[in-house]
VEXDREN-2710 file (C-alpha; in Angstrom, 1 decimal):
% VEXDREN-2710
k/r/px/py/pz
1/UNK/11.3/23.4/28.0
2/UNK/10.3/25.6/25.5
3/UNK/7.0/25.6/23.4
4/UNK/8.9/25.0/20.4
5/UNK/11.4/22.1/21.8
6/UNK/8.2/20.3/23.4
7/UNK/5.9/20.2/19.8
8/UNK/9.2/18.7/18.5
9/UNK/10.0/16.6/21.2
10/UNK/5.8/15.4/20.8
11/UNK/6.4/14.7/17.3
12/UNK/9.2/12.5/17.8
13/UNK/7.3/10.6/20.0
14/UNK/4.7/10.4/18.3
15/UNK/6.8/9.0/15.3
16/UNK/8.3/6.3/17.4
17/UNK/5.0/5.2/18.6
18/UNK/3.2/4.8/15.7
19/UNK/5.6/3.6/13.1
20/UNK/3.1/2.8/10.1
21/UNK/1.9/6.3/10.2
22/UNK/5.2/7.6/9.5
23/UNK/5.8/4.8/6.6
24/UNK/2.5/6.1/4.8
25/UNK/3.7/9.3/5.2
26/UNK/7.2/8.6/3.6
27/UNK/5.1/6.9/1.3
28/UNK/2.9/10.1/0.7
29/UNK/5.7/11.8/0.1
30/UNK/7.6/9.8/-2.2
31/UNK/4.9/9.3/-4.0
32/UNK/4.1/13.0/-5.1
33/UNK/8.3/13.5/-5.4
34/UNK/8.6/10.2/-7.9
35/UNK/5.3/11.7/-9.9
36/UNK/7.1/14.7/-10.1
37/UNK/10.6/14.2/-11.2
38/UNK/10.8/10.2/-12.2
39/UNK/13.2/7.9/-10.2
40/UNK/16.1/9.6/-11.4
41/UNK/15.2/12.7/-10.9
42/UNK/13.9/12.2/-7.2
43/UNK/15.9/13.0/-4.4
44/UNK/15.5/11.2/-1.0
45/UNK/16.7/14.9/1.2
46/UNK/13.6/16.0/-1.2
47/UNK/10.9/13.8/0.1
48/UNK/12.5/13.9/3.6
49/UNK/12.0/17.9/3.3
50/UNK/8.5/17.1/2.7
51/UNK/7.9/15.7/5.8
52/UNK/10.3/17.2/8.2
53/UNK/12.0/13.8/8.4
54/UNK/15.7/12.3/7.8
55/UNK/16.7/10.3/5.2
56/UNK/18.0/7.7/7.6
57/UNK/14.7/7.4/8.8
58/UNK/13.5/7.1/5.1
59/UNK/16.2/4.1/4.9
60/UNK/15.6/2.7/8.0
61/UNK/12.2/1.8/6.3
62/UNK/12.8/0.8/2.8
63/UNK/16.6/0.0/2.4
64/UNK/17.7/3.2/-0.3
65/UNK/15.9/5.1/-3.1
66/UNK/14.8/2.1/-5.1
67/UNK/13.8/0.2/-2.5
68/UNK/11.1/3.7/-1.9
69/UNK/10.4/3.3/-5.3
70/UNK/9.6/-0.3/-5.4
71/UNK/7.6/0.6/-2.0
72/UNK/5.4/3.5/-3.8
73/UNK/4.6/1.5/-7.0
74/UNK/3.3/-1.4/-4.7
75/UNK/1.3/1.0/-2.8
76/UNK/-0.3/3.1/-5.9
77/UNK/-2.0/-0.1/-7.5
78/UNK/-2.8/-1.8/-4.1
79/UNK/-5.0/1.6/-3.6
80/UNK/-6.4/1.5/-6.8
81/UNK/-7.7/-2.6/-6.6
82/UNK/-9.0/-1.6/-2.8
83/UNK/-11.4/0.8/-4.0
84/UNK/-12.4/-1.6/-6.9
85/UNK/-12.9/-4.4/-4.8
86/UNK/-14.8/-1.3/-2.2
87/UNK/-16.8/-0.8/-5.1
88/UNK/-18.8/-4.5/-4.5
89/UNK/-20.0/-5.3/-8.2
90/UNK/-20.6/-9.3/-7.3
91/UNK/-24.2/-9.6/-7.2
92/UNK/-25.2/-6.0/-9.7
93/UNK/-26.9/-6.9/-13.0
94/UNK/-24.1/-7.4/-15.5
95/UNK/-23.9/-4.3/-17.6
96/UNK/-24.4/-2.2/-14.8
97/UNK/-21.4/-3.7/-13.0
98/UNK/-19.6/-3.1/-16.0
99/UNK/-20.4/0.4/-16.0
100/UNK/-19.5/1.3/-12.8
101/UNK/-16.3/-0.5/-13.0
102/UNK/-15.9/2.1/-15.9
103/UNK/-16.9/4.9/-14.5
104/UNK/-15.0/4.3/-11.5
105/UNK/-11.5/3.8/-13.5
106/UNK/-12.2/7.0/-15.9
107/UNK/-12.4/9.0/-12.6
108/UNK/-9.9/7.6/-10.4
109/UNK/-7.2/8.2/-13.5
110/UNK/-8.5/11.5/-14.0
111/UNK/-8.1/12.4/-10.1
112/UNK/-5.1/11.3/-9.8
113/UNK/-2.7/12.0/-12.2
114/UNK/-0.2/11.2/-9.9
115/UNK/-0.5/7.3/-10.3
116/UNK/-0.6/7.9/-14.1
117/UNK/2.6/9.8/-14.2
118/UNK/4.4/6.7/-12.2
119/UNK/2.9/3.9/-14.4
120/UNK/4.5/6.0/-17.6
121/UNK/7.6/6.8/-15.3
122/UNK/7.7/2.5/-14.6
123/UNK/7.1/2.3/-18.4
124/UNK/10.2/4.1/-19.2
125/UNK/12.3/1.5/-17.1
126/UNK/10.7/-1.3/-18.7
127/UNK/8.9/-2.4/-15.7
128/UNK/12.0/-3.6/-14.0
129/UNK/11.3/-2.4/-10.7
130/UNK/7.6/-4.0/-10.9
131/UNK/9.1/-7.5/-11.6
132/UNK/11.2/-7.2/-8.7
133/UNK/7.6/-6.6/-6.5
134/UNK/6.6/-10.3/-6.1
135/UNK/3.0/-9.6/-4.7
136/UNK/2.1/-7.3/-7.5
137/UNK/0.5/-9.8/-9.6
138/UNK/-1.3/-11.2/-7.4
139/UNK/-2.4/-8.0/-6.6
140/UNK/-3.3/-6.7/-10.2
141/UNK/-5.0/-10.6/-10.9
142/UNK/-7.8/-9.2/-8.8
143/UNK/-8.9/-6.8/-11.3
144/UNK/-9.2/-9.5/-14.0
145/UNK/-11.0/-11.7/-11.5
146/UNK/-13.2/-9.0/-10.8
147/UNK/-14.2/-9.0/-14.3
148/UNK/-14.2/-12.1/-15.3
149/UNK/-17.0/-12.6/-12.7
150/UNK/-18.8/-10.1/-14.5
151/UNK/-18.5/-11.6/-17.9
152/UNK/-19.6/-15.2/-16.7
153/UNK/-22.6/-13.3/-15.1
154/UNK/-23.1/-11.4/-18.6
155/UNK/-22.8/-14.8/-21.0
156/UNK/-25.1/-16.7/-18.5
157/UNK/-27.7/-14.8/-18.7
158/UNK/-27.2/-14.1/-22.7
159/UNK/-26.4/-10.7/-22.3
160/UNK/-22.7/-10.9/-23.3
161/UNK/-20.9/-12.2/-26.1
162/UNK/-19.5/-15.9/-25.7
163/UNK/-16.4/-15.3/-26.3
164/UNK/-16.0/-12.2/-24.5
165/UNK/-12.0/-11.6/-23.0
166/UNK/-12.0/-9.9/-19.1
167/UNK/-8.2/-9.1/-20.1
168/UNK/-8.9/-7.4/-23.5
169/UNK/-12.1/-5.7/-21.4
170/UNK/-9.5/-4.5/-18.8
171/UNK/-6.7/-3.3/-21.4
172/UNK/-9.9/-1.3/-22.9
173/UNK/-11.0/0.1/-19.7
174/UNK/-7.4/0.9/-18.7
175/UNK/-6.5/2.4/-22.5
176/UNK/-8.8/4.8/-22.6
177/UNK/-8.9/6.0/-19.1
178/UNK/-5.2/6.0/-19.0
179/UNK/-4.8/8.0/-22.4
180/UNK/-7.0/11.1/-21.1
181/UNK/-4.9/11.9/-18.7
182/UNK/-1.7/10.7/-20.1
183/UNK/-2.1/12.6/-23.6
184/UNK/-3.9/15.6/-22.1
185/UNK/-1.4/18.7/-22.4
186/UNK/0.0/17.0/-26.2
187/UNK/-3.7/16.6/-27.1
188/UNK/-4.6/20.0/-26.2
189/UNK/-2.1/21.6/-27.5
190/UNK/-3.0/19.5/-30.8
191/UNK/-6.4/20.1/-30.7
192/UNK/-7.4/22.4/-28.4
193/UNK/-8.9/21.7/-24.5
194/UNK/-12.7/21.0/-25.1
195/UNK/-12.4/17.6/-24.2
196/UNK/-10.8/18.5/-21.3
197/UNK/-13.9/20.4/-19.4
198/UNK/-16.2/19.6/-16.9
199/UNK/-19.0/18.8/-18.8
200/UNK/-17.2/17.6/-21.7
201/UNK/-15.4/14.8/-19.6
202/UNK/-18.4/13.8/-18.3
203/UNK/-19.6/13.2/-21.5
204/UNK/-16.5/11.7/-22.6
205/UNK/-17.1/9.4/-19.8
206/UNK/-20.0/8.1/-21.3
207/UNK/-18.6/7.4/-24.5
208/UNK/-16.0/5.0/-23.3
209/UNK/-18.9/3.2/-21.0
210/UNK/-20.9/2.9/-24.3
211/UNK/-18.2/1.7/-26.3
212/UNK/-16.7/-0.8/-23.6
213/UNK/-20.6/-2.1/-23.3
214/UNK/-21.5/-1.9/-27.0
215/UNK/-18.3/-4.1/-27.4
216/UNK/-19.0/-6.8/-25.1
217/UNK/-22.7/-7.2/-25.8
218/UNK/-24.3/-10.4/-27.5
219/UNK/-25.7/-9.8/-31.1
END
């Protein structure tokens, strides 16, 4: 057998024998071709190209495009709640919970703009396909329990406001993070790319952790 025929033959075993590896990377895949070009626009030969696969292997896993879809939405926020519950705020003073949870978001969102562009692509089809994901919410209730532990830390000790909202927290958190990578090339091209440096990110950074404590904080 040739060099060539047994690398192949290898990675077809390989694939049989270790079937979640080739779901991630279908997953991989599809997520970067969906970023890209949108449900519509995605082609299932595409993301099979990508990894050197078929696309009856690609609907052997997850039933037809859609079903992909559905797949790669459910994994893109079940990543992002792992590494905030990885982050392990229960026990941190308050405000410095609060800031890292911040901090954390702002940079995840910046570094990948990937999971930005499918939460606007999901937005587009009126979150259809997310209501037809049944463990999602339970899945995204984590990040308001994650905060809400934080707040009942903050009020207990008199640090935070009373009547402090985790959700409104988290639609702050997620608004402003979400916007600077969203709005980047129209802002730019609006206002020019400063804000969109290094060193000026950074210090954007801060802002929205001084604004998300300021507005929380007990008078």
């Amino acid at each position: 057998m040739s060099e060539t025929g047994e690398n192949t033959r290898k990675k077809a075993r390989s694939w049989k024998q270790d079937p979640e590896a080739v779901r991630a990377d279908i997953l991989c895949a599809a997520r970067a071709e969906f970023a890209e070009h949108g449900l519509s626009g995605a082609r299932v030969q595409d993301i099979a190209d990508r990894i050197q696969t078929s696309k009856r292997m690609i609907f052997y896993y997850f039933g037809d495009k859609e079903g992909l879809y559905r797949a790669v939405l459910d994994e893109a926020y079940r990543s992002v709640r792992k590494a905030e519950a990885e982050l392990e705020l229960d026990g941190l003073p308050p405000e410095e919970a609060l800031r890292k949870l911040v901090e954390f978001t702002f940079d995840h969102h910046r570094a990948n703009a990937d999971f930005i562009r499918l939460v606007m692509i999901e937005n587009i089809h009126g979150a259809r396909h997310m209501h037809e994901i049944d463990s999602l919410s339970q899945t995204n209730t984590a990040a308001i329990g994650q905060i809400e532990r934080i707040c009942k830390a903050g009020i207990d000790a008199g640090l935070f406001r009373a009547d402090v909202s985790p959700l409104e927290i988290h639609w702050q958190i997620s608004g402003m993070s979400f916007f600077n990578v969203a709005n980047m090339a129209t802002f730019s091209v609006n206002f020019g790319p400063d804000l969109f440096t290094d060193d000026a990110q950074l210090r954007l950074r801060e802002t929205v952790v001084n604004s998300i404590l300021a507005s929380v904080r007990a008078t």
